[in-house]
C-alpha positions as CSV (number, residue, x, y, z in Angstrom):
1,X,13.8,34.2,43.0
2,X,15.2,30.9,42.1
3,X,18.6,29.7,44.1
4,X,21.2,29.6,42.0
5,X,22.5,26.5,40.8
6,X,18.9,24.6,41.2
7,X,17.0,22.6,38.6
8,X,14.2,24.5,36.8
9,X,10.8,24.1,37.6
10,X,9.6,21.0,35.1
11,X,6.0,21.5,33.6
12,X,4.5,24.5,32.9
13,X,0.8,24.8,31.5
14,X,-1.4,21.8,31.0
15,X,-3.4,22.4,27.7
16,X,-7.4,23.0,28.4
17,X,-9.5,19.6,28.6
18,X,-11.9,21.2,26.4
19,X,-9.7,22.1,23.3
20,X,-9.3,18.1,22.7
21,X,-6.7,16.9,20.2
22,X,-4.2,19.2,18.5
23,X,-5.8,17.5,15.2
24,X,-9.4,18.3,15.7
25,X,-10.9,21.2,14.5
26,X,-13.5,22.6,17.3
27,X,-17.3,22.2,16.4
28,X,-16.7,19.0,14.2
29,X,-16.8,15.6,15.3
30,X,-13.4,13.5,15.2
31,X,-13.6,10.9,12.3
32,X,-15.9,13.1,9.8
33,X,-14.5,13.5,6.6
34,X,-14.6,17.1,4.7
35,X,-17.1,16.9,1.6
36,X,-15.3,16.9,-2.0
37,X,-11.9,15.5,-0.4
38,X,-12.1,12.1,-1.6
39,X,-8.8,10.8,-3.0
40,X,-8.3,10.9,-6.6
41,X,-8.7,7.9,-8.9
42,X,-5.4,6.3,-8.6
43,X,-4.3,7.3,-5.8
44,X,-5.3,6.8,-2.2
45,X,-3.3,9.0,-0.1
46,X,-2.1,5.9,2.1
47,X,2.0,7.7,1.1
48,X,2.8,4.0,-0.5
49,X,2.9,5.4,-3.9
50,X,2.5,2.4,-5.7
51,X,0.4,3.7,-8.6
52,X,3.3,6.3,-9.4
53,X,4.6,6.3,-12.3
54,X,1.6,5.6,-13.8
55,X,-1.5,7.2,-15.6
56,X,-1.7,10.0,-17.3
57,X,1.2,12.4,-17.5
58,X,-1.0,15.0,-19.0
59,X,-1.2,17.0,-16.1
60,X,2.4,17.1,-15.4
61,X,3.2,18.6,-18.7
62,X,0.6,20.7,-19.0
63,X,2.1,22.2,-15.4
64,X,5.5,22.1,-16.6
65,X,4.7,24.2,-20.3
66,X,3.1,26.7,-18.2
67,X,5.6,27.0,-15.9
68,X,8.5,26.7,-18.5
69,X,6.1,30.0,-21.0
70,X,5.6,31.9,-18.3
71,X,9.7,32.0,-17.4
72,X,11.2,32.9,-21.1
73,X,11.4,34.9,-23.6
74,X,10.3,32.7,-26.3
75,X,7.2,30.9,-25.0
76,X,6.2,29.9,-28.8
77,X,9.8,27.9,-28.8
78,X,8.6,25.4,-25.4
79,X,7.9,22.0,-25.8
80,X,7.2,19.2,-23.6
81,X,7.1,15.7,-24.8
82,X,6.6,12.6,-22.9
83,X,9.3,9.6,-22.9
84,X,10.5,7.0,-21.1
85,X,14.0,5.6,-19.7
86,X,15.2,3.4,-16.7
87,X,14.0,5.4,-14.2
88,X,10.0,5.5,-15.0
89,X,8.5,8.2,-17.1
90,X,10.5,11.3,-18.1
91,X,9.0,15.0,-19.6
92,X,11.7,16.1,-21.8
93,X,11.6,20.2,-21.9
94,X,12.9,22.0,-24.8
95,X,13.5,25.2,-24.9
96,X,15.4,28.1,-27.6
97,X,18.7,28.5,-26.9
98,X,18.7,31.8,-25.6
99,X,16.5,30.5,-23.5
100,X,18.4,27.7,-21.7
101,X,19.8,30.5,-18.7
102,X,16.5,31.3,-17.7
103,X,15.3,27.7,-17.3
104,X,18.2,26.5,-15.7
105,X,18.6,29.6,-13.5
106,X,21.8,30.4,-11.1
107,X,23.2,27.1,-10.0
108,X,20.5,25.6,-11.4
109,X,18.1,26.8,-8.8
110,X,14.9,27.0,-11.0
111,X,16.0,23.9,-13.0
112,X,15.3,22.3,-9.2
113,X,12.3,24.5,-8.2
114,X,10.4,22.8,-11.6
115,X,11.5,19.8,-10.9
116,X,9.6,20.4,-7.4
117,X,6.4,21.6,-8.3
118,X,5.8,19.2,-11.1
119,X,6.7,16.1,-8.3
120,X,4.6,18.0,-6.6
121,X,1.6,18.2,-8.9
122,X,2.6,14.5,-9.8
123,X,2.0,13.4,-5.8
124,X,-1.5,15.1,-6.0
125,X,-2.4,13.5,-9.2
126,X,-0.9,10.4,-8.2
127,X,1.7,10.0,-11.3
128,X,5.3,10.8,-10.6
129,X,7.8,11.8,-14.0
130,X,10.9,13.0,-14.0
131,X,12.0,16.5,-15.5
132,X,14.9,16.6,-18.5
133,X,15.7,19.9,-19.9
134,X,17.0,19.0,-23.4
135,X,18.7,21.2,-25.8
């Protein structure tokens, strides 16, 4: 038993020489790349982002439409066009009427969780848009 009042003990267990690096996976060497996980044309994965906002937006809105059809109780009424303002390009989501609650959701929770994933599909594709849900 420890004496009360005394440091603890630092260190603990060292980590096995043989398990390497956290990042390598055993049985591959360090430094091989995966095949098929080549960056995308556009976009080289360095996180500088300065092809964004550029390209082609299809993607986006074709992830957006789905999203926005698969949420409502119209999905003949959704429309996505493409646009542009000061802040780069902008998808502008319309929706019917009785529709508008479900897109914007409870404190506009899913308005923010499509916003999300189509940054988030934008960031794989390498093209970054912002989301308007238009009237």
């Amino acid at each position: 038993m420890v004496d009360e009042g005394s440091p603890a003990e630092p260190g603990g267990a060292e980590p096995a020489p043989s398990l390497g690096d956290l990042g390598e996976v055993p049985g591959e060497p360090a430094g091989e790349a995966e095949e098929g996980l080549e960056p995308e044309d556009g976009f080289d994965g360095d996180g500088e982002g300065e092809d964004r906002g550029e390209g082609d937006l299809g993607v986006l809105k074709d992830v957006l439409e789905y999203l926005a059809r698969s949420i409502v109780d119209h999905p003949d009424a959704v429309s996505v066009t493409e646009g542009e303002d000061e802040r780069g390009p902008v998808l502008r989501l319309k929706v019917d009427q009785e529709d508008m609650g479900r897109v914007i959701g409870r404190a506009g929770r899913t308005a923010r969780a499509l916003r999300i994933v189509v940054r988030a599909a934008g960031s794989r594709s390498g093209v970054a848009a912002h989301v308007e849900i238009v009237e």
